[in-house]
C-alpha positions, -999 to +999 in steps of 0.1 A: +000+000+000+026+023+011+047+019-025+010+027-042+009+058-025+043+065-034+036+062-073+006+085-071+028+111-052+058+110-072+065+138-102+089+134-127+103+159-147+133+155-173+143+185-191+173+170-213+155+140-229+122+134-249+116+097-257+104+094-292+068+076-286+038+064-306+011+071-284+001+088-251-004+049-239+036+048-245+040+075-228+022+066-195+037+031-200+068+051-197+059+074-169+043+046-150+077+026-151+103+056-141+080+062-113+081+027-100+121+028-102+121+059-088+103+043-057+121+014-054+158+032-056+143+052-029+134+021-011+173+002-020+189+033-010+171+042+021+178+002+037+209-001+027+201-028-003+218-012-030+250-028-015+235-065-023+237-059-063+264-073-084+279-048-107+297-073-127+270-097-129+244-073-135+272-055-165+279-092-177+242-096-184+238-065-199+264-072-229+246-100-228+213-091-237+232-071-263+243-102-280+210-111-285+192-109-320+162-085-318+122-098-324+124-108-357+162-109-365+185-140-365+215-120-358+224-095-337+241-062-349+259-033-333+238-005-339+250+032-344+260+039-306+268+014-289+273+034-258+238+044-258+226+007-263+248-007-236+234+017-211+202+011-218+205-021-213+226-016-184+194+003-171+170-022-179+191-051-158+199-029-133+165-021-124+151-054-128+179-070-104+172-043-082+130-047-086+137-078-075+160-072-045+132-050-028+105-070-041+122-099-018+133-078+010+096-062+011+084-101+008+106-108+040+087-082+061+052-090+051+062-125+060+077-112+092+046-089+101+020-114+091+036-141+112+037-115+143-001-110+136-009-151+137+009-151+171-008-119+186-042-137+172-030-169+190-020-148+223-054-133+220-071-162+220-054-182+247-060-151+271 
């Protein structure tokens, strides 16, 4: 609930960059998506998670993904900036490994708080 609140409350604004989209459905697709890693670097940050990620593994993966051919395409090519391609896959990795990290350390707590409510129900009942 509290990460839902968080998306609703959370503006961004880019001045150096306009993605080149087809539709306003692109364009809340892509909203939508820097607002929920916007939220869950917060989150990484602010416990100390950002520590767990693997640069290498997550920059290995990332050339990686590179070498694979496109929908449609049996080979894959270097395009005209590499650079650019390799961080943007670099993004997309990094913010699925790190999705995933908070994903599972938010996972750990709900166990951990759900738990602590079956015992106080328990408690509760045996008083």
């Amino acid at each position: 609930l509290g990460i839902v609140a968080a998306l609703k409350a959370i503006e961004e604004d880019c001045d150096w960059a306009t993605p080149s989209l087809q539709s306003r459905n692109d364009a809340e697709k892509l909203a939508h998506g820097e607002r929920l890693a916007t939220v869950l670097n917060a989150v990484a940050q602010k416990e100390g998670l950002l520590s767990r990620l693997d640069e290498d593994k997550i920059q290995k993966r990332a050339w990686d993904s590179l070498g694979e051919p496109k929908p449609g395409e049996t080979v894959a090519e270097v395009g005209k900036d590499p650079a650019r391609e390799f961080q943007t896959a670099h993004r997309k990795v990094f913010r699925k490994e790190q999705r995933e990290l908070v994903l599972g350390w938010l996972e750990e707590r709900v166990a951990v708080v759900a738990k602590g409510a079956v015992v106080a129900q328990a408690r509760a009942r045996v008083e």
